[in-house]
C-alpha positions in Angstrom: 49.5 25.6 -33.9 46.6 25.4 -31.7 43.9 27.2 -31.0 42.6 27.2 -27.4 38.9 27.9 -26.0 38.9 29.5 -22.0 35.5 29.8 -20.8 34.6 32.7 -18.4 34.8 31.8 -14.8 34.3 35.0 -13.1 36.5 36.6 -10.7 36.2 33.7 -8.2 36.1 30.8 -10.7 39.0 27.8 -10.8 42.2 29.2 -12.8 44.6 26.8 -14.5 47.8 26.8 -13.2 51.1 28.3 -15.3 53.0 26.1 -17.6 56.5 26.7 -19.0 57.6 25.3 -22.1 61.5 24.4 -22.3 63.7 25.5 -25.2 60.6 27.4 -27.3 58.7 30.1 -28.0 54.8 30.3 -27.8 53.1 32.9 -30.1 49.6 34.1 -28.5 47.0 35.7 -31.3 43.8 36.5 -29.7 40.7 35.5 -31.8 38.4 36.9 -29.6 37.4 37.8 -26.4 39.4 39.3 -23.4 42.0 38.1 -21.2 44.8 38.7 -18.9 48.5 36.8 -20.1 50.3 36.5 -16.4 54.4 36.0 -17.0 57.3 35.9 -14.9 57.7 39.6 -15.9 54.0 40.6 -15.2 50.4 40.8 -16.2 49.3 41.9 -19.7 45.9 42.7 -20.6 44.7 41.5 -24.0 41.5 41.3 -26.5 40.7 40.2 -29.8 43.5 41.3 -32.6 46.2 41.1 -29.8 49.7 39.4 -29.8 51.9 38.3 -27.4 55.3 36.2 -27.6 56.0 34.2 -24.8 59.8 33.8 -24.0 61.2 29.9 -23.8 62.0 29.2 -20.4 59.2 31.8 -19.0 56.2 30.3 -16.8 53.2 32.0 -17.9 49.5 31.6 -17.7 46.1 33.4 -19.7 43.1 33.6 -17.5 39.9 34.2 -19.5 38.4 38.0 -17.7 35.5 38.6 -20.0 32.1 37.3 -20.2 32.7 35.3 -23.7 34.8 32.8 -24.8 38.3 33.3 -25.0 39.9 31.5 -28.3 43.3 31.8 -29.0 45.4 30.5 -32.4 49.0 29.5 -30.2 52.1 28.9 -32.4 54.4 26.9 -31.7 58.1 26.2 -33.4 57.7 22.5 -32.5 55.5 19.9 -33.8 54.8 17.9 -30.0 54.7 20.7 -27.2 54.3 18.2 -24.4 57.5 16.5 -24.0 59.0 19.6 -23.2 56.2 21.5 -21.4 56.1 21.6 -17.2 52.5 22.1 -16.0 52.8 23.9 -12.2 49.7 23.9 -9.8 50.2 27.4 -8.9 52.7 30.1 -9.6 54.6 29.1 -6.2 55.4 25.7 -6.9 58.6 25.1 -8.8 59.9 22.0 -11.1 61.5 20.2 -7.8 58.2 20.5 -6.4 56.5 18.6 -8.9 
């Protein structure tokens, strides 16, 4: 488990690139604030209360869209996520890129 702080940046602020972890799930639960989850599969909205599971496999992003902090509690089924966690500069680049 983690729990992750995303300041607000405004509409034209810097934006982290997507990640993808291999082989496990991420559980999202939003503490509070408001955000937008990006996926492979599209863009989800979500505030304080929300939850989202991220597929293994699927590159994904959460961008902070409100004026607050946004802190989430992230689960994971793993003790060490980075071994098997690909970090992308944007959503074009792939892993052969990297």
């Amino acid at each position: 488990m983690r729990l992750v702080e995303i300041d607000p940046t405004g509409p034209d602020g810097p934006r982290r690139g997507p990640h993808v972890h291999l082989d496990f799930e991420e559980c999202i639960y939003v503490l509070e604030g408001e955000g937008l989850t990006c996926t492979e599969t599209g863009e989800y909205p979500i505030s304080a209360g929300d939850t989202m599971l991220i597929p293994a496999n699927e590159k994904h992003a959460t961008y902070n869209t409100g004026t607050t902090v946004l802190k989430l509690l992230c689960f994971f089924p793993v003790g060490d996520i980075k071994p098997s966690t690909i970090e992308f500069e944007s959503w074009e680049t792939s892993p052969e890129a990297e």
